[in-house]
N, C-alpha and C positions, 0 to 999 in steps of 0.2 A: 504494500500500500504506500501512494509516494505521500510523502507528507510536503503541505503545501500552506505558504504564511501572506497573507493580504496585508500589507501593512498600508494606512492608509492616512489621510485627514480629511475632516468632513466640515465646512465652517457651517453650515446650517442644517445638513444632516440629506442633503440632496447626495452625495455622495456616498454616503454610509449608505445609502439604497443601495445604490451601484454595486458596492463592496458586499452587498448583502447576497446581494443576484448571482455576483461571480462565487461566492462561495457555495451557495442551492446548487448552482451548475457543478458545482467541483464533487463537492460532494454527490450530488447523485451519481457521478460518474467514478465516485468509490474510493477518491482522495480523504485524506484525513487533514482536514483544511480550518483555519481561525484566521480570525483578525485580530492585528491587532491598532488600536490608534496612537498615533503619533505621541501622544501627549502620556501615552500611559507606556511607554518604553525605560524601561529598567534593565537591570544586569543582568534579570532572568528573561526578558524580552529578546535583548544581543543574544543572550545562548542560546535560542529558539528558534532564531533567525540564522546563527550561524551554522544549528540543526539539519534548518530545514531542506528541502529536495530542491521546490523552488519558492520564490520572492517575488509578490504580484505587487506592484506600485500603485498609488492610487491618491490621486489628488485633487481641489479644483483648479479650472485656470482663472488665475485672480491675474491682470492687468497685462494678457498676453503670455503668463508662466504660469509653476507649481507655486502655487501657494507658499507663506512664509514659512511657516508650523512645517511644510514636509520638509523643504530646504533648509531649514534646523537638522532635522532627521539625517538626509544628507548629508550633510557635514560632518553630524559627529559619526558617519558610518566609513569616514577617514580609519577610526580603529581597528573591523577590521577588513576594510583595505589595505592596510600595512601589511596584514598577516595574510592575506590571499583565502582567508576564511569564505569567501562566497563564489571566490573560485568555480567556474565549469557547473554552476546550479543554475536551471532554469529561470529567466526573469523575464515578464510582464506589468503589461499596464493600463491602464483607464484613466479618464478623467471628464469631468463634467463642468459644459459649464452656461450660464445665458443664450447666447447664441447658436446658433446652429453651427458657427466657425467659432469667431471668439478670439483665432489666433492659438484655439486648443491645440493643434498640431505642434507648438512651440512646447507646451508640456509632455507630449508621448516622447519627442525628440532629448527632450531632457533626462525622462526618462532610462531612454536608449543609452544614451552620453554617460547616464550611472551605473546601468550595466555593464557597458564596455569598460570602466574603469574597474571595477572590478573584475572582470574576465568572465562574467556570465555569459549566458549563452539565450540570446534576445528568440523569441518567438512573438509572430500578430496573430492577427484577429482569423486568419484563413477564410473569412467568409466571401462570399459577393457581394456587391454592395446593391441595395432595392432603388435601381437609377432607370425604370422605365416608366413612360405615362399611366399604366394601371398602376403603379408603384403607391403605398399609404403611408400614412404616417408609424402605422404601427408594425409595418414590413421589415423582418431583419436587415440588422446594418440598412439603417435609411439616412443614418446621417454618413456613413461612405466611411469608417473608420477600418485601416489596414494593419499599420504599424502595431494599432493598439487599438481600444475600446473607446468610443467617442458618443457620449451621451447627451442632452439638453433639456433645459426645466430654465423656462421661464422666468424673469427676473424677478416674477410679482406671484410665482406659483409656492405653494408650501412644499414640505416632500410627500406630503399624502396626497397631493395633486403632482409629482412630478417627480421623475422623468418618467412619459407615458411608459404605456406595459410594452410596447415594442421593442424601447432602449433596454427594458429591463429582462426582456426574455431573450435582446441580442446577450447581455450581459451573463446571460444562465447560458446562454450555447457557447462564449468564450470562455466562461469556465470548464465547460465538459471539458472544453481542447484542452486548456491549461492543463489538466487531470490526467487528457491522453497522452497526449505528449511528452507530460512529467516524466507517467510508469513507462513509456517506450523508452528516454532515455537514461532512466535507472537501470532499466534491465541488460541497454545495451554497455553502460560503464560497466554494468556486473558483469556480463559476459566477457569483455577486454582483460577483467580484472582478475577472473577465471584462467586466462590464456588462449580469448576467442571462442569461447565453448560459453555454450548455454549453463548456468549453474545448475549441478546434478540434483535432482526431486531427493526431498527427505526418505528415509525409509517410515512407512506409516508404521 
């Protein structure tokens, strides 16, 4: 079972949906998955995180970027960057925010930018995106997100009004992936780590 950590920030809780959705998806798809937020990160948070299989990012875009509260986060994940702790682990990410752009794309890219310093290994959204004229609002991937999961909720909406159910059942199918994807490449570092052989079944 891979095990798998959201870590995320929410300023008014339109995100913490998001984060909620990717987790439903992960776990139905047989992950052992938590969130955790930003603000509640301790010493046993970092060993959870340096744990875990993969690291799903998640934030708003506040003024064209991630948010301050994650970019806190960020920073202090300098420690361990030093130590190559997050190394070759799967990473993801979402983010939500007003517009239907927003300049959200500047936070997946960010994103990106933190995995690659740490040597993770970036996975998107796999999906298509719902870009024909029958095309609705509630059509997966309608707002076109690739790199990463791209949500929207209304400047003036609560979160029990937002992000519609469509952003939010994109956000349960990018989790399944996260989920799949995890246990394909746990299994295939186990195999490497075997000597290129499948790992031999227990005796029952």
């Amino acid at each position: 079972m891979s095990n798998i950590i959201i870590v995320y920030h929410s300023g008014y809780g339109h995100t913490k949906k998001v984060a909620d959705a990717v987790l439903g998806g992960a776990a139905d798809a047989g992950a052992s998955v938590r969130l955790i937020a930003v603000a509640d990160i301790d010493e046993a948070a970092w060993a959870d995180l340096d744990a875990a299989d993969a690291i799903v990012f998640g934030a708003p875009t506040y003024m064209g970027g991630p948010s301050a509260d994650f970019k806190k986060f960020a920073d202090a994940s300098s420690k361990p960057w030093f130590a190559q702790k997050w190394k070759d682990k799967i990473a993801a990410g979402f983010t939500n925010s007003a517009h239907m752009n927003g300049d959200k794309f500047l936070t997946i890219s960010y994103f990106v930018t933190l995995a690659m310093q740490h040597g993770m290994v970036w996975i998107g959204t796999g999906m298509m995106p719902s870009n024909t004229k029958a095309a609705t609002r509630n059509d997966l991937n309608f707002v076109g997100g690739f790199t990463g999961l791209l949500t929207q909720s209304p400047a003036d909406a609560s979160p029990e009004e937002a992000p519609p159910p469509g952003d939010l059942e994109t956000a349960r199918v990018f989790g399944a992936r996260i989920a799949e994807v995890t246990a394909r490449w746990i299994g295939t570092r186990g195999a490497v780590e075997n000597g290129g052989h499948e790992p031999a079944a227990e005796s029952p």
